[in-house]
C-alpha positions as CSV (number, residue, x, y, z in Angstrom):
1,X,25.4,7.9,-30.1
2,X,25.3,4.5,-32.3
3,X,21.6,5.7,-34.0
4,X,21.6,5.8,-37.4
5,X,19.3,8.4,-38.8
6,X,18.1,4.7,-40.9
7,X,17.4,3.8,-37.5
8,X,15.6,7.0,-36.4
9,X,13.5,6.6,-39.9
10,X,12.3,3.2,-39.2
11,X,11.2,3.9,-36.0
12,X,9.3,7.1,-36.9
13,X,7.7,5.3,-40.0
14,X,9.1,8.4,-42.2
15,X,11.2,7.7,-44.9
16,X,15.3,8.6,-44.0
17,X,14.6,11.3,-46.8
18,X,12.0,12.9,-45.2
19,X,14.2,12.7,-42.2
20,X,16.4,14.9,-43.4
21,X,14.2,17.2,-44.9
22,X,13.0,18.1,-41.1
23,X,16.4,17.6,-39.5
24,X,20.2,18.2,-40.9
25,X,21.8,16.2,-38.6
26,X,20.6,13.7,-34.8
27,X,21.5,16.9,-33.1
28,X,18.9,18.8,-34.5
29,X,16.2,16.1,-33.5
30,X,17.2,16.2,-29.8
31,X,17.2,20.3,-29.6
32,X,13.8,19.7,-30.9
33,X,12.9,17.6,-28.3
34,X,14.0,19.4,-25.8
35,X,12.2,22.7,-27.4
36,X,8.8,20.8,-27.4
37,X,9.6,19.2,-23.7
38,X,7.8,22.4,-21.8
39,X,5.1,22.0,-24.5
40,X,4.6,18.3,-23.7
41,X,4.5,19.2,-19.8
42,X,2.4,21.9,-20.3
43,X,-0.5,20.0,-22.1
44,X,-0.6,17.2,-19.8
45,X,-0.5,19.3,-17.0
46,X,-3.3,21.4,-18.7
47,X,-5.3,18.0,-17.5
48,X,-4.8,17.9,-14.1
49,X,-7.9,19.0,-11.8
50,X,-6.5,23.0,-10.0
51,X,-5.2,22.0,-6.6
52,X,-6.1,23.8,-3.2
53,X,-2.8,23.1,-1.8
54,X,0.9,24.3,-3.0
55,X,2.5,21.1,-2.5
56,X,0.1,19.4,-4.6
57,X,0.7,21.8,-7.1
58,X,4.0,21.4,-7.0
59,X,3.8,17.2,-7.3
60,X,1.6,17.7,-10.4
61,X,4.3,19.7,-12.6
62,X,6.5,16.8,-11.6
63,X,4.0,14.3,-12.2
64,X,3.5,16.1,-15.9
65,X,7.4,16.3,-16.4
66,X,7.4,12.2,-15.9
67,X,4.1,11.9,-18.1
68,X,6.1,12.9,-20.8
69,X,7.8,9.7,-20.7
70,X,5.0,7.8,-20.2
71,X,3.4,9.4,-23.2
72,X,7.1,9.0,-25.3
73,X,8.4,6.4,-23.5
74,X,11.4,6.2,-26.6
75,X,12.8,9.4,-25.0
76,X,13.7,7.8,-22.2
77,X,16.6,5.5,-24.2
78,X,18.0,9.6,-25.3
79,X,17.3,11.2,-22.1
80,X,21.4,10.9,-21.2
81,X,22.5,11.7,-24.6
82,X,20.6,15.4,-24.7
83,X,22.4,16.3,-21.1
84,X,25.9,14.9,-22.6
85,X,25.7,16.3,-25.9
86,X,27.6,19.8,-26.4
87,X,25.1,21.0,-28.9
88,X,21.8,20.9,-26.0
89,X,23.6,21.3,-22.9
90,X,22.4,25.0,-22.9
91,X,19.0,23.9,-24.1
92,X,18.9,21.9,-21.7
93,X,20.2,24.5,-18.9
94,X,17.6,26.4,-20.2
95,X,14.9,24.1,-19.7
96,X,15.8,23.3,-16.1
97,X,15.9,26.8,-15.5
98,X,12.6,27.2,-16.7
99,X,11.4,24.5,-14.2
100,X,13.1,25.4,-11.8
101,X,11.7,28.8,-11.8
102,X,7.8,27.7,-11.6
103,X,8.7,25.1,-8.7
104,X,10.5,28.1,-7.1
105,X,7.4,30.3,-7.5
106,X,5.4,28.0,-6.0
107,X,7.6,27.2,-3.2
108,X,7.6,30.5,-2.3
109,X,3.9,31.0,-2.1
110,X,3.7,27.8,0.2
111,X,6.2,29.6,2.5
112,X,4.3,32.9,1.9
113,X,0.9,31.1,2.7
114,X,2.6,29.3,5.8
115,X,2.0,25.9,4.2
116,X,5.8,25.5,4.3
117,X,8.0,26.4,6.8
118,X,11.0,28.6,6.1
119,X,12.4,26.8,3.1
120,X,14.5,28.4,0.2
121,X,12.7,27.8,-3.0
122,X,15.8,27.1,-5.1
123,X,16.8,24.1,-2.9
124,X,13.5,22.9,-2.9
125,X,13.5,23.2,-6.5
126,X,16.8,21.6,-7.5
127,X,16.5,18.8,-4.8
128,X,13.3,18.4,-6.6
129,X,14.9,18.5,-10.0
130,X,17.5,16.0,-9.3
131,X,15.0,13.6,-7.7
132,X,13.3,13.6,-10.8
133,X,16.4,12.7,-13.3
134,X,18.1,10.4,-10.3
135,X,14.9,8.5,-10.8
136,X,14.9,8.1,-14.8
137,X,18.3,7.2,-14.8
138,X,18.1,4.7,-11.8
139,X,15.5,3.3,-14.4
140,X,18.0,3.2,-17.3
141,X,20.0,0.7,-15.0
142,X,17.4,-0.8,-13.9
143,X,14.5,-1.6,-16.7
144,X,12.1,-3.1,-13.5
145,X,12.0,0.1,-11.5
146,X,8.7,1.6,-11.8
147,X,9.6,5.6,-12.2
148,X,6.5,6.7,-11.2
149,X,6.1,4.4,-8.3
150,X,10.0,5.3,-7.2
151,X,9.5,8.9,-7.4
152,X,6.1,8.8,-5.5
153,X,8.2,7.2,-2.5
154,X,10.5,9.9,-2.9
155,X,8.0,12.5,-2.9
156,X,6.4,11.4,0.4
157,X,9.8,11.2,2.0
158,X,10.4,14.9,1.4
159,X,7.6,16.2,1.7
160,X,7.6,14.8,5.2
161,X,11.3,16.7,5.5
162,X,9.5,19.9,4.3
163,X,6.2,19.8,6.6
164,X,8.0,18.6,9.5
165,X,7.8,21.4,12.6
């Protein structure tokens, strides 16, 4: 909220004018960002070897959807603002929904395949979800928490809760 649009040009290396020229206002910059998110995921997840089993499917759109961060680790300071601000909250909804949708679709062939027991997709996916942001913002508070390492342990705790007889 206290960025300056100076501030965004300095970082950038474009000049505030040109700054303009591609954005009116900071709002327009983060409904760009979130626009280009599922383009971001998409190519790194374009790199990622094709996986035999659904769960391990599932832990590389994840792993791609952190990458992103990795990649742009400067997104990370916004991530809070784009879910708070009233101009990308339905961006936003709409990008989850999007995710939430190829987890589900996965999910569902592991329970079709009988490589998950009888699990609704749509919990897996939002439990999923929210593990995912819980993680970036725990490392918001906490600039020594290692996302990737955090959400790793996460991920082996539930898949253990999904596998389990």
């Amino acid at each position: 909220n206290e960025t300056k649009m100076d501030d965004i040009a300095k970082v950038s290396g474009l000049s505030k004018r040109t700054g303009y020229r591609c954005f009116t206002s900071k709002d327009d910059l983060l409904i760009d960002i979130v626009d280009h998110w599922d383009e971001w995921t998409a190519a790194i997840a374009k790199g990622f070897r094709p996986a035999k089993y659904l769960l391990t499917m599932i832990k590389q759109l994840c792993n791609a959807s952190l990458a992103v961060l990795f990649k742009y680790p400067e997104l990370k300071r916004i991530w809070l603002d784009v879910f708070r601000n009233d101009t990308t909250s339905a961006k936003v909804a709409a990008a989850h929904s999007r995710f939430r949708n190829r987890i589900k679709a996965l999910v569902k062939q592991g329970v079709d395949a009988g490589e998950l027991g009888s699990v609704s997709p749509t919990v897996v996916a939002n439990t999923l979800l929210a593990m995912l942001e819980g993680t970036v913002i725990m490392s918001l508070a906490d600039p020594e928490i290692n996302i990737e390492k955090r959400f790793n342990d996460m991920w082996k705790l539930y898949v253990n809760c999904l596998t389990d007889p």
